[in-house]
ROLO-435621 format. One record per residue (C-alpha): residue in three letters; chain; y, x, z. Coordinates in pm, whole numbers, plus 50000, padded with zeros to 5 digits. Example, Ala and Ser with C-alpha at 12.3 -4.5 7.8 and 13.67 -1.06 7.14 Angstrom:
residuo->Ala; cadena->A; north->49550; east->51230; up->50780
residuo->Ser; cadena->A; north->49894; east->51367; up->50714
//
This chain:
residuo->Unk; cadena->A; north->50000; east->50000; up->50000
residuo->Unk; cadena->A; north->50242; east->50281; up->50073
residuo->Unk; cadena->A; north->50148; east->50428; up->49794
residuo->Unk; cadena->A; north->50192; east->50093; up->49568
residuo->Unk; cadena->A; north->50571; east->50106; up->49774
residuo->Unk; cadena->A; north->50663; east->50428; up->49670
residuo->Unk; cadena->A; north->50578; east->50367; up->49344
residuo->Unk; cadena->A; north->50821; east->50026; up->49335
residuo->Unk; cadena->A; north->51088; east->50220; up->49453
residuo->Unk; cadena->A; north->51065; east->50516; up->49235
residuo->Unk; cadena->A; north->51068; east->50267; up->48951
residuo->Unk; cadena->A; north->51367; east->50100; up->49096
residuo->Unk; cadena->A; north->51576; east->50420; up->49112
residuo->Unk; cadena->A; north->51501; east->50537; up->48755
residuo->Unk; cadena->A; north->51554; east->50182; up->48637
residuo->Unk; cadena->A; north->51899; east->50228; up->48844
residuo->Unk; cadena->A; north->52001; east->50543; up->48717
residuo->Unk; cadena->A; north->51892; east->50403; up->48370
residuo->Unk; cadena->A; north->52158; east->50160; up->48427
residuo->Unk; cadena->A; north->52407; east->50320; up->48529
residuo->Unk; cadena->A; north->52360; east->50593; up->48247
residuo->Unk; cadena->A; north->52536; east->50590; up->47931
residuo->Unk; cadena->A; north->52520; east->50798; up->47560
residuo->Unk; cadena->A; north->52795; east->51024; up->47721
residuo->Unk; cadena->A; north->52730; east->51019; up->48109
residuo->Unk; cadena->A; north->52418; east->51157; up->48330
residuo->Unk; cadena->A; north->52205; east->50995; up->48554
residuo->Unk; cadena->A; north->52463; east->51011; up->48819
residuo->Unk; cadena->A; north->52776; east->50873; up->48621
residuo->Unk; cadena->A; north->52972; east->51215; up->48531
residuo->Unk; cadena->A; north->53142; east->51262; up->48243
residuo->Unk; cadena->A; north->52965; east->51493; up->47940
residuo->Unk; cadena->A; north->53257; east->51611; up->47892
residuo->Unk; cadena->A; north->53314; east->51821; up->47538
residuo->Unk; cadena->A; north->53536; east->52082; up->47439
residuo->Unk; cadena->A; north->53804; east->51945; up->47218
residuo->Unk; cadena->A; north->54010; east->51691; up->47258
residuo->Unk; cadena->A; north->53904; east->51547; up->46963
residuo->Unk; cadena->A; north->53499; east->51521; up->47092
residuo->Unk; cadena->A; north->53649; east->51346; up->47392
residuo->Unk; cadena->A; north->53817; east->51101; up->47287
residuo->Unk; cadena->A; north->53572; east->51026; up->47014
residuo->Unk; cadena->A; north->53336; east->50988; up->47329
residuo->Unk; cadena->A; north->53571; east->50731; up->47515
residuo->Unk; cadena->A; north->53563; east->50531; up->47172
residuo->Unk; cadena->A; north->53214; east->50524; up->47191
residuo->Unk; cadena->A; north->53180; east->50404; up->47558
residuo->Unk; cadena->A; north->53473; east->50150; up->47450
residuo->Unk; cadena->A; north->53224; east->49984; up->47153
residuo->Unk; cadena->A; north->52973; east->49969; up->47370
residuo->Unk; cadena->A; north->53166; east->49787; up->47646
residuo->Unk; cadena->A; north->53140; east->50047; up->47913
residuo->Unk; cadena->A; north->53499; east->50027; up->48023
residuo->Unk; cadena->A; north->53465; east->50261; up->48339
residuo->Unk; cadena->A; north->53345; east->50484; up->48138
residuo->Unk; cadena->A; north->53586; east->50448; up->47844
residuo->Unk; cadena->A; north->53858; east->50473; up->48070
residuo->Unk; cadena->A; north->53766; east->50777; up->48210
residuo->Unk; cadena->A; north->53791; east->50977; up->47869
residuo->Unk; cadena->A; north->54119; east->50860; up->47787
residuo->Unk; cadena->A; north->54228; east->50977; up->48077
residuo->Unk; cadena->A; north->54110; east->51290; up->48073
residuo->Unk; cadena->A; north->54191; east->51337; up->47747
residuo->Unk; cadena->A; north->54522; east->51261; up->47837
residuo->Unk; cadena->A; north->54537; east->51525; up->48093
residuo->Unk; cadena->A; north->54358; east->51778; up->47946
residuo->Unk; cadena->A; north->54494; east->51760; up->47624
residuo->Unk; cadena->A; north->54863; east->51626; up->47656
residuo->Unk; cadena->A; north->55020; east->51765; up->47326
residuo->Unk; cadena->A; north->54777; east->51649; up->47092
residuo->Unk; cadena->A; north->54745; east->51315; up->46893
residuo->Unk; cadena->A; north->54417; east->51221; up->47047
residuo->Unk; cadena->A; north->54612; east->51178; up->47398
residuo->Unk; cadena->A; north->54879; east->50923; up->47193
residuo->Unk; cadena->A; north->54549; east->50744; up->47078
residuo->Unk; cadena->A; north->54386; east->50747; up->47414
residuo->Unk; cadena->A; north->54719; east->50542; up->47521
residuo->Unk; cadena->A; north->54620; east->50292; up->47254
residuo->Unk; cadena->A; north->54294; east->50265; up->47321
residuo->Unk; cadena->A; north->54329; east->50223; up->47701
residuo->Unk; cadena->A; north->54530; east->49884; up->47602
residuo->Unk; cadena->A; north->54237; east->49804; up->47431
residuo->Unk; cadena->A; north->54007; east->49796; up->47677
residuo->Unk; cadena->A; north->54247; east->49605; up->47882
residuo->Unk; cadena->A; north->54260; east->49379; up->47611
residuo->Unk; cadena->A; north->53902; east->49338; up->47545
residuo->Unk; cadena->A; north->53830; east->49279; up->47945
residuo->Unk; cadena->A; north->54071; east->49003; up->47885
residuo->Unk; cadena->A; north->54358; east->49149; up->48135
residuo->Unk; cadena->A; north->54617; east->49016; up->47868
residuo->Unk; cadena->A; north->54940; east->49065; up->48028
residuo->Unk; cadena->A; north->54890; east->49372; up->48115
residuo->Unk; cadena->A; north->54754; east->49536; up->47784
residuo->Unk; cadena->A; north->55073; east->49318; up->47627
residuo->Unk; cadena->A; north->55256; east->49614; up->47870
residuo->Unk; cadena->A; north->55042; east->49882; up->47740
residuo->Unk; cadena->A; north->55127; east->49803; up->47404
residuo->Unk; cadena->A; north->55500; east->49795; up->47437
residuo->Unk; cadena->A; north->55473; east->50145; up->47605
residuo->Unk; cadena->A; north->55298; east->50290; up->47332
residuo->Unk; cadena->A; north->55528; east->50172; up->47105
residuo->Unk; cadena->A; north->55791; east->50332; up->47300
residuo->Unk; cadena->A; north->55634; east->50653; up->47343
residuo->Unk; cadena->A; north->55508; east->50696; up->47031
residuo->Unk; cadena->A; north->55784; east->50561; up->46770
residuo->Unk; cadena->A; north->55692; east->50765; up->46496
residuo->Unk; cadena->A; north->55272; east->50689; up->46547
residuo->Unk; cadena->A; north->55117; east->50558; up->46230
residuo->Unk; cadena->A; north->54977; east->50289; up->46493
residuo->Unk; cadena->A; north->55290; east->50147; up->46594
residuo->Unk; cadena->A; north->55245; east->49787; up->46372
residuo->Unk; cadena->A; north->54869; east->49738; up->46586
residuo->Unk; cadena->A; north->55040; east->49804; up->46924
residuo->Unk; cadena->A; north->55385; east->49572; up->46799
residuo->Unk; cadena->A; north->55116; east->49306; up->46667
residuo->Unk; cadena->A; north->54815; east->49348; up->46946
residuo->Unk; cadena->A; north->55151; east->49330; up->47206
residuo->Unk; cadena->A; north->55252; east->48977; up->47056
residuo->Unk; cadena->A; north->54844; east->48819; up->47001
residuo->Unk; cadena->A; north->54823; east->48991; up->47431
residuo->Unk; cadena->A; north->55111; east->48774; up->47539
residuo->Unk; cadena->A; north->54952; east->48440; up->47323
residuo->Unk; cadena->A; north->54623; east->48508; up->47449
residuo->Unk; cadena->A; north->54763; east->48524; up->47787
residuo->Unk; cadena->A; north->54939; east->48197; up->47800
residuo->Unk; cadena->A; north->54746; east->47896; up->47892
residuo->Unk; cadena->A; north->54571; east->47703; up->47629
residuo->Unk; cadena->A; north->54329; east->47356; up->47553
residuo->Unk; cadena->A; north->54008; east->47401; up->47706
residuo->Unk; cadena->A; north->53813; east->47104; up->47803
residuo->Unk; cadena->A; north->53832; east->46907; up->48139
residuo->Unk; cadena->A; north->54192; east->47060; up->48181
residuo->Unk; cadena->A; north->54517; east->46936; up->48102
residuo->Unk; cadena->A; north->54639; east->46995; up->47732
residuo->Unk; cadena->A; north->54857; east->47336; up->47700
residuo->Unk; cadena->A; north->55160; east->47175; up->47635
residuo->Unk; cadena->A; north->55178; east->47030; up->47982
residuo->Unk; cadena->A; north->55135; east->47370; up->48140
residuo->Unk; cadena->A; north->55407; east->47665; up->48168
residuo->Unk; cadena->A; north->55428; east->47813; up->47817
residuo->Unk; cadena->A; north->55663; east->48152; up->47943
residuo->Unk; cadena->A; north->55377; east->48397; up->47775
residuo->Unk; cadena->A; north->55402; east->48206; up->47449
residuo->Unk; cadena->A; north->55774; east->48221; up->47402
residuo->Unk; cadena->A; north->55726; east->48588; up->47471
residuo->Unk; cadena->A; north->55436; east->48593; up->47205
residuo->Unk; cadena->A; north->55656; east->48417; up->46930
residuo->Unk; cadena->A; north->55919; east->48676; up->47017
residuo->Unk; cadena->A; north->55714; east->48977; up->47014
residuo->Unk; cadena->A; north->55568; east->48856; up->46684
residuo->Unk; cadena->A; north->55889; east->48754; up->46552
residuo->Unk; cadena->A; north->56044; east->49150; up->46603
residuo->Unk; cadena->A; north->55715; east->49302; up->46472
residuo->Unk; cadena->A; north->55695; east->49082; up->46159
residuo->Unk; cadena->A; north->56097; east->49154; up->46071
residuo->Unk; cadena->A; north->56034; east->49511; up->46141
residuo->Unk; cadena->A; north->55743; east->49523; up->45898
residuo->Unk; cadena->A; north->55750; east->49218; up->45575
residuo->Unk; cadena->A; north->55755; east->49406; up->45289
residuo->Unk; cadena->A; north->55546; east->49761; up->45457
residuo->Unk; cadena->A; north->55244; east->49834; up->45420
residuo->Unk; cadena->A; north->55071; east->49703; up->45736
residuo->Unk; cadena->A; north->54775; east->49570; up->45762
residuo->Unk; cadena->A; north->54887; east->49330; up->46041
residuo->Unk; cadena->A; north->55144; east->49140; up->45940
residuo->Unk; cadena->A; north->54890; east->48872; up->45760
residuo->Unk; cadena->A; north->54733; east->48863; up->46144
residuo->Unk; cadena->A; north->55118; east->48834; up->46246
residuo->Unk; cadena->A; north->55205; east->48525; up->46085
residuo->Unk; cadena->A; north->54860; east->48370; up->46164
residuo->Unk; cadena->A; north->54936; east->48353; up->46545
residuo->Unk; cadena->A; north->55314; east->48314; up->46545
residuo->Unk; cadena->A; north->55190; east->47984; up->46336
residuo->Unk; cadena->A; north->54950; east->47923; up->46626
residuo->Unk; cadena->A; north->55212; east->47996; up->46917
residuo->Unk; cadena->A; north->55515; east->47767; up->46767
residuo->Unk; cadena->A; north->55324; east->47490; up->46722
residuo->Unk; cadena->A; north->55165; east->47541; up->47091
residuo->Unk; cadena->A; north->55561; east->47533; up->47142
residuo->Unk; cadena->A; north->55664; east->47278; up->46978
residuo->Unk; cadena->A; north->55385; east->47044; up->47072
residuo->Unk; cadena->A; north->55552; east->47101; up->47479
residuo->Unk; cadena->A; north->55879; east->47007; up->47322
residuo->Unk; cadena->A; north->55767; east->46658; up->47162
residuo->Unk; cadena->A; north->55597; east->46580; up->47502
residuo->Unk; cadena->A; north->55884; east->46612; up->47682
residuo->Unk; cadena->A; north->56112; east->46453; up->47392
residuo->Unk; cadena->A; north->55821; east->46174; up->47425
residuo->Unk; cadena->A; north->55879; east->46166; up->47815
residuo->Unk; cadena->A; north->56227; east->46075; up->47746
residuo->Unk; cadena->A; north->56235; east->45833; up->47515
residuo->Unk; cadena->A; north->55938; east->45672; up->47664
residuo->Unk; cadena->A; north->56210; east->45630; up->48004
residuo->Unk; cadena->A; north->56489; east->45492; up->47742
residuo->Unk; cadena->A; north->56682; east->45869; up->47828
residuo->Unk; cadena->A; north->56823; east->45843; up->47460
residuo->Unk; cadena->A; north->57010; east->46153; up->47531
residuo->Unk; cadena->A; north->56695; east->46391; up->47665
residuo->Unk; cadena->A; north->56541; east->46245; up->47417
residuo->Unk; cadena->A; north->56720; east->46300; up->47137
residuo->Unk; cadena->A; north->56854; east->46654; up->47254
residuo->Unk; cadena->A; north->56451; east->46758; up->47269
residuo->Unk; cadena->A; north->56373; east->46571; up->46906
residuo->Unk; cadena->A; north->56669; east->46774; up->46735
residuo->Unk; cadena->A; north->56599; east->47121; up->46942
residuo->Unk; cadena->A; north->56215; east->47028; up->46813
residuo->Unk; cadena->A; north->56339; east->47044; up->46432
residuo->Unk; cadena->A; north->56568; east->47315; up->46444
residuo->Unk; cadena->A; north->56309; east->47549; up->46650
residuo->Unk; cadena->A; north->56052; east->47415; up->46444
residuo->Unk; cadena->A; north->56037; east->47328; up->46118
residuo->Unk; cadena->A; north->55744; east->47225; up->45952
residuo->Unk; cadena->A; north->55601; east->47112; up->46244
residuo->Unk; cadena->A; north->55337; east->46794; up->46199
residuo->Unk; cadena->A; north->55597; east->46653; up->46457
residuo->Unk; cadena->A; north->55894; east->46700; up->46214
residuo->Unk; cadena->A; north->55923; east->46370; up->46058
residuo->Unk; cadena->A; north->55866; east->46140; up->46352
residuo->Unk; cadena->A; north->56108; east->46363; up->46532
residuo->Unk; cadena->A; north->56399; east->46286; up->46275
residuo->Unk; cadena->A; north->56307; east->45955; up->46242
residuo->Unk; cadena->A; north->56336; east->45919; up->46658
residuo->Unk; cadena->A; north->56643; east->46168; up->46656
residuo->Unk; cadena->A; north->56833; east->45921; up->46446
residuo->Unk; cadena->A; north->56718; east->45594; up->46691
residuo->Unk; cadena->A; north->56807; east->45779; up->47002
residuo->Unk; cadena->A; north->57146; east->45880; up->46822
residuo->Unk; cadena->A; north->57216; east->45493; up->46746
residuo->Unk; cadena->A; north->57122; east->45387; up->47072
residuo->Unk; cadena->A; north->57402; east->45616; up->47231
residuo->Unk; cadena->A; north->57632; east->45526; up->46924
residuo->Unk; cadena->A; north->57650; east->45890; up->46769
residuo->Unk; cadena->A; north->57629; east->45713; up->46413
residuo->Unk; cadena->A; north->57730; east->46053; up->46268
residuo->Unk; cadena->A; north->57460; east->46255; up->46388
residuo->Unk; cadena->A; north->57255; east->45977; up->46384
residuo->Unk; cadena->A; north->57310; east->46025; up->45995
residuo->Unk; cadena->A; north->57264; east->46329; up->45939
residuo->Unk; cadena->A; north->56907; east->46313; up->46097
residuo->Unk; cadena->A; north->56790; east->45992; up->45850
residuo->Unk; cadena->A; north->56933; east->46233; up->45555
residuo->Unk; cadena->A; north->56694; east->46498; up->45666
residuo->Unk; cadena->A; north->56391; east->46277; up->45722
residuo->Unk; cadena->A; north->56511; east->46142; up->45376
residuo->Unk; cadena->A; north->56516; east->46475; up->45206
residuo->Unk; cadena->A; north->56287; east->46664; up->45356
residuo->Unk; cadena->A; north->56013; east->46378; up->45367
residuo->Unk; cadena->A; north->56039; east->46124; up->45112
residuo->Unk; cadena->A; north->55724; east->46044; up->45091
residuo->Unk; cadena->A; north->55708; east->45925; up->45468
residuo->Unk; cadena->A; north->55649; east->45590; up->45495
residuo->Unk; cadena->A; north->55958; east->45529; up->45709
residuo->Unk; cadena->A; north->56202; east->45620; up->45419
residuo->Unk; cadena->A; north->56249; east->45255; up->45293
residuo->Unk; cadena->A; north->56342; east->45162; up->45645
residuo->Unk; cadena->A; north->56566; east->45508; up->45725
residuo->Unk; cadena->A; north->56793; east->45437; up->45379
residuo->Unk; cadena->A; north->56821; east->45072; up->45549
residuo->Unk; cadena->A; north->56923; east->45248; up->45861
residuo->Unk; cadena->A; north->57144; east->45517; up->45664
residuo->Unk; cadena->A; north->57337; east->45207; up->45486
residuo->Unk; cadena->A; north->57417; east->44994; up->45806
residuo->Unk; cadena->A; north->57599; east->45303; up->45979
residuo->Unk; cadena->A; north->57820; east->45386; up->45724
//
């Protein structure tokens, strides 16, 4: 029996140190370290793939230390926002990111950190999961950050070469309408309360922030009623012109050019 014990623990310990052994680390966790910079950081890349973060982090930093002057410690900042990024600690790889960028403003990575900074702070900001309340009734500070980071890294960059400005748009699509969804709620709040001026500050803030938005026409359309209602026929108007010239084929439009004639 004590031998049959011995045995199980043996086993134990060399499936431990198994574990706890990766393609650049020994059975008790230390670093095989190389001799370049270059061999180290291509280690902590590896160890980064294969979603040993510890590990990862480890040969950035040392690379970092070691090897100060060369490129591979401005890439070891990079990667080390990745594997914040990829353990999901979004705000502060969004941080990372920046600090690359400002570190290393003449990098040939400076578009992934100005992009991967703006998708961190949109990643980071609540969103629609099941069971929870939708994300436009929650606090959307991250995303206005996101659609500003995004908005400075795609003016910097339309009409470069970058791979990431296609990825750019994509999200800053995906963040404005998480925005302007929150501002037709509470435009909806309002006018749901008869607040005709809320409301009809929210609906016109909603078209100028937003255009295009799948809210746009009913916005206009509700713009111009809340505009009546407070007797602002002029600006009441101008939004039935817009919802008339922007959307004529909404099925309001008979009824807006009605509208449009009486306040003259």
């Amino acid at each position: 029996m004590r031998r049959i014990a011995s045995l199980a623990a043996l086993t134990a310990l060399v499936a431990l140190s198994a574990a706890c052994t990766t393609k650049h680390t020994t059975f008790t966790g230390e670093l095989k370290l190389g001799k370049s910079a270059e061999e180290n950081y291509a280690a902590g890349v590896d160890e980064l793939k294969a979603k040993n973060y510890p590990e990862a982090v480890k040969f950035f930093e040392y690379v970092k230390s070691k090897f100060p002057f060369t490129k591979y410690a401005a890439l070891a900042d990079l990667r080390l926002a990745d594997a914040k990024f990829d353990q999901d600690r979004f705000a502060e790889a969004a941080e990372s990111y920046k600090q690359f960028v400002t570190l290393h403003p003449t990098s040939e990575d400076v578009d992934y950190a100005e992009y991967r900074a703006g998708l961190s702070y949109f990643k980071d900001a609540p969103g629609d999961f099941a069971l929870f309340p939708p994300a436009y009734e929650k606090d959307q500070r991250q995303t206005e950050k996101a659609v500003q980071t995004l908005e400075d890294f795609l003016r910097t960059r339309e009409g470069k070469d970058s791979q990431w400005v296609q990825e750019g748009r994509k999200v800053l699509a995906e963040a404005k309408a998480r925005l302007a969804a929150r501002e037709w709620y509470v435009a909806e709040y309002y006018w749901s309360r008869e607040k005709w001026a809320g409301a009809a500050g929210r609906y016109e803030n909603l078209v100028k922030q937003y255009p295009g938005s799948r809210h746009e026409a009913e916005a206009l359309w509700k713009m111009a009623k809340a505009y009546e209602r407070l007797k602002e026929n002029f600006r009441a108007r101008t939004a039935l012109q817009q919802l008339i010239v922007k959307h004529p084929d909404d099925p309001r439009r008979a009824e807006a050019e009605k509208l449009l004639a009486a306040l003259r």
